[in-house]
N, C-alpha and C positions, 0 to 999 in steps of 0.2 A: 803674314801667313794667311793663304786662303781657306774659306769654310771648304767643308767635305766634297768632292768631286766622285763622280759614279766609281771611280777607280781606286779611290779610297779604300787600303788595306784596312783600316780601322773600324770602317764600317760594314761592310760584307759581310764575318762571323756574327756578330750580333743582329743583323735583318735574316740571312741565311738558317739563325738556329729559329728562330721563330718561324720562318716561312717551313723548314725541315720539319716542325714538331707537329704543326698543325697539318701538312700534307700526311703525315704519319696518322695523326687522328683521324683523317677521311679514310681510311683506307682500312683503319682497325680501330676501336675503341677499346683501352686498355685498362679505363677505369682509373688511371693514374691523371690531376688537375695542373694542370701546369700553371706556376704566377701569369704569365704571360699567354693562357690561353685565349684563343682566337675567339669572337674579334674583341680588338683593344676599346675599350670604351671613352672616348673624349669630352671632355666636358668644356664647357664655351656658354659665356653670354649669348642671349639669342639675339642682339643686335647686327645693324648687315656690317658695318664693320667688323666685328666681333667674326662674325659670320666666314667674311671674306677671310679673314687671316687664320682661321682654322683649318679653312679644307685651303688654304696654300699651303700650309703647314703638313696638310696631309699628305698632298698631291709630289710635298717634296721627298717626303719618307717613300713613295710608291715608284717617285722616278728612281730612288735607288735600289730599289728591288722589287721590278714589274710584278712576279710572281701573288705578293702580298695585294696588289691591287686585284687580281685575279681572284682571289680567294674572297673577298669583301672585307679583310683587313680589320678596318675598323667600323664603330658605330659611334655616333655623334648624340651627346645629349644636350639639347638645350638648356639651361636652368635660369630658371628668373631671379636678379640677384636685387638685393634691399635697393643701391642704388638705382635701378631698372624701375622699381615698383615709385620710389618717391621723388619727381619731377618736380616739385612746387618750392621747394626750398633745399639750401645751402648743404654740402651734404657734411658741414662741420656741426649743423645743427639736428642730425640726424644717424650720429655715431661717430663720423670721422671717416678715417684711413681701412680698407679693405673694406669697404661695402657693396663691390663690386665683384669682389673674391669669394667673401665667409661662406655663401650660400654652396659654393663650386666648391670649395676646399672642404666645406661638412661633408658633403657626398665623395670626394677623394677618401678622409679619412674614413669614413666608413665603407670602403669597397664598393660603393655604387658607380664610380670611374677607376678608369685606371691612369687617368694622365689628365692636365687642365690649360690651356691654349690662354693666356691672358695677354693684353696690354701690360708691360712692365711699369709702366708710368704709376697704373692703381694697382699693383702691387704690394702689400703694406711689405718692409723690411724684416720685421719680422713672421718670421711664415708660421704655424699652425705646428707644433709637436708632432715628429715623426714625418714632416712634408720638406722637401727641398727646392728648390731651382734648380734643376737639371740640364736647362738646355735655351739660350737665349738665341735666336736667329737673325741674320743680317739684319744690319738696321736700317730705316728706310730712313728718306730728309727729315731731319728731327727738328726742324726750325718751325715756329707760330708763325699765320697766316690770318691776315687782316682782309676782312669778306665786308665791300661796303653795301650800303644799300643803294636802290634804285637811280637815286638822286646825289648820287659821291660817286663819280667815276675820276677824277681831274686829281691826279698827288703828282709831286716831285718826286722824284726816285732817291735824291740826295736828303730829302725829309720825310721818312715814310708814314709822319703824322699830320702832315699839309692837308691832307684831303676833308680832314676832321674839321669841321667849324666849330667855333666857341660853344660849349657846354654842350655839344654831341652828345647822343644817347649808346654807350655802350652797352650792346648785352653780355654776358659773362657770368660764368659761374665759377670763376680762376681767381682766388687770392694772388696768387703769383702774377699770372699776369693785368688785374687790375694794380698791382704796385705797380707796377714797372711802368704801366701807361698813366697814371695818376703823374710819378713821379716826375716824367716826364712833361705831361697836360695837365697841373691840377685842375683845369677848366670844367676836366670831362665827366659826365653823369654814366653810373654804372647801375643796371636793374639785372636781374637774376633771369639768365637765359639756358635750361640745360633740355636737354634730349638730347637722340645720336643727330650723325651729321645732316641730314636730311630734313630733321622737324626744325633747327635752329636757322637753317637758311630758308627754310617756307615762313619760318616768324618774321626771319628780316624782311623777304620779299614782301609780305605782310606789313610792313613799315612800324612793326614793335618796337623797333630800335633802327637806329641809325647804321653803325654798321656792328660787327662782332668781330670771336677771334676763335680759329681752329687750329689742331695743329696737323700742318703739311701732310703728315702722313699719312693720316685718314683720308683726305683728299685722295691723295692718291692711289692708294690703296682700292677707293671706291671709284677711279676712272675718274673724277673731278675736280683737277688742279686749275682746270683754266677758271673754277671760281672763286681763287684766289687772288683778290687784286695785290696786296702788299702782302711781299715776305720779308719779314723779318730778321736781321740776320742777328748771329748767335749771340753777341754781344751789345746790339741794343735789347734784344728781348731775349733774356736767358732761358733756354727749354726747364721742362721738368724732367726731372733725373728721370731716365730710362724710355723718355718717349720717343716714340717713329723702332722699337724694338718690342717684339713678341718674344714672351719667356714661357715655357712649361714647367709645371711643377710637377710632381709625382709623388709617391709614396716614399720613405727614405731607403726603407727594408726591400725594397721590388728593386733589386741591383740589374737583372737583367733587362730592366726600362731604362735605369740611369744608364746604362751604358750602349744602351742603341740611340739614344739622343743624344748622349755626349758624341758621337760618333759624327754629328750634323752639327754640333756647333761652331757657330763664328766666333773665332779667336777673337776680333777684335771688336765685335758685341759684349764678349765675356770681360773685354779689359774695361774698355770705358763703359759698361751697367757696372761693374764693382766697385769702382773709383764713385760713380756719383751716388748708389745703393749706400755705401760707405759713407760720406758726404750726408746726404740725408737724416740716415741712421745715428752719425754722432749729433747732430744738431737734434734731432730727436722733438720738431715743434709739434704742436696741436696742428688741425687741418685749417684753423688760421693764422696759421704763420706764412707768408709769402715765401716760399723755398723755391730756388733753381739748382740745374747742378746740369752741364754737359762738358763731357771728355771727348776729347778725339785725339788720334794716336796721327804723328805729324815726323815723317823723315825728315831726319836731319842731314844726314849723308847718305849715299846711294849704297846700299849692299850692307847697309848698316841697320841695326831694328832699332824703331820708330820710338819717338817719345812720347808720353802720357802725357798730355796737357789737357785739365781740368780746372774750368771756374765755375765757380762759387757765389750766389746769389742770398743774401739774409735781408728782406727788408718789412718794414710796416706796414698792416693793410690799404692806411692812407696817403702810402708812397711821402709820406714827412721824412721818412730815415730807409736808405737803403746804402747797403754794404755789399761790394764787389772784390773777387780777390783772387788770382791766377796761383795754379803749383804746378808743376811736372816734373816730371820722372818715369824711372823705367817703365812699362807697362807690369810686370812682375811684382811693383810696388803700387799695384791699383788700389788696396785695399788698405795701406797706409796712408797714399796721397789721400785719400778721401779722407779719413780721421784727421789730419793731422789738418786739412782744409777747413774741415766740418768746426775743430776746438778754436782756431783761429777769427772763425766769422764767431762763434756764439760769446768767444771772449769781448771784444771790440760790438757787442747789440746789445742795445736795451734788455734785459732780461725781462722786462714785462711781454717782450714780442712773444714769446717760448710759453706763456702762461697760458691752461689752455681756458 
């Protein structure tokens, strides 16, 4: 099934009653506040990733009903969020999960926004009282991207860790994917490398580190894949569940937002982020546990709907023990495969991994 198309009977009423309500309000002030009065307020990281997948996100709601663009729709808040403000270390040593959100999610819940544009990847699973996931959008290449430095251009495509010399300097600030490359290299040296896309490849140019790792999506996103030497593919480096996908959250009570969003969502964003969301959420580690988790929906027969296949990554920060494990099934059963994935990897791991 394709996301929403301008033609889309499902979508029209709910852009239509809001663009209707608010042209009404120009014209007479009635004194009556509508949930939904103009403009919608968005809330976003102020980084240009961050940035850039906002007003795409807006720019998509507007192609489907020009009118709203006309009117100036919405209004865009910036908010600086705890992760934003502390760059110098780990962000398990400085809260964990949602550090990126809580800041953006206070001001949803108290009606300073009305809607919040995130990365799903820092999304924590469980959302904030009275807030939901309303609306997740086409997912962009979800696969990790290996950015060398100056002096590492030369890999085999067949080895996509060739290019590394002995005890390389990786920057990273990814439990998950320093496992996976440990496990692989235990050779390799890892130093703590965070900012948005931009300050992390001026470090490397900078010769901080040897090379690092982003994921695809951001690149492209921001016009810059071709500084991508090595990609990744999904089963030597397992994504983080929900990455290369932008989710909105909203209020749970504001029915008439959830349903002009639901109206633009990608079917099959919503199958595979709940399969690996699920996944996550049962494994349930600290933000040092190495966690993967990508679904993708894979026909089987032609004219027939697609199967959910989803794996499953549980390993050790120092890539000593790593656990991999494949499930599929319907897409309708996204939110089982993922549990039933999620109890399978925590049963067969050390339970010291899960400690936080």
């Amino acid at each position: 099934m394709d996301s929403a198309s301008p033609s889309s009977p499902a979508l029209s009423p709910a852009l239509q009653k809001i663009a209707a309500e608010a042209a009404a309000r120009q014209k007479k002030t009635t004194g009556h506040a509508s949930r939904s009065q103009l403009p919608l307020r968005v809330g976003t990281r102020g980084s240009p990733l961050a940035l850039v997948q906002t007003r795409a996100f807006l720019t998509m709601l507007t192609r489907f009903c020009p009118v709203l663009r006309d009117m100036n729709a919405f209004q865009e808040h910036q908010i600086n969020t705890t992760g934003d403000q502390v760059q110098n270390r780990r962000l398990a040593e400085i809260g964990g999960k949602g550090l990126f959100s809580k800041e953006i999610h206070e001001a949803l819940s108290d009606g300073r926004i009305d809607f919040a544009v995130h990365s799903l990847k820092d999304l924590e699973t469980d959302l904030p009282p009275g807030l939901v996931l309303a609306c997740t959008l086409k997912r962009e290449d979800a696969r990790d991207a290996l950015i060398l430095g100056p002096e590492l251009r030369q890999a085999d495509p067949e080895d996509p860790y060739s290019a590394l010399p002995h005890g390389a300097l990786v920057g990273c600030a990814s439990v998950r994917r320093q496992a996976q490359m440990l496990h692989a290299r235990p050779d390799l040296k890892f130093g703590l490398l965070r900012g948005n896309v931009q300050t992390r490849i001026d470090k490397l140019a900078g010769r901080q580190c040897d090379a690092t790792l982003l994921a695809l999506a951001g690149l492209r996103r921001l016009g810059m894949a071709e500084r991508a030497d090595i990609v990744f593919d999904p089963t030597v480096m397992v994504p983080a569940a929900g990455q290369g996908i932008v989710g909105v959250t909203v209020r749970e009570d504001n029915v008439e937002l959830r349903e002009l969003l639901a109206a633009i969502e990608d079917y099959e964003a919503r199958a595979v982020s709940t399969a690996e969301r699920a996944l996550l959420a049962e494994l349930d580690g600290s933000c040092r546990t190495p966690i993967g988790g990508y679904a993708q929906l894979i026909p089987l027969v032609a004219g027939e709907e697609p199967q959910l296949h989803l794996t499953g990554l549980v390993a050790s920060e120092d890539g000593t023990f790593l656990l991999k494990r494949d499930i599929s099934g319907a897409p309708a059963d996204a939110e089982r495969l993922g549990r039933e994935l999620g109890k399978s990897l925590r049963a067969d791991s050390p339970a010291s991994i899960f400690e936080e």
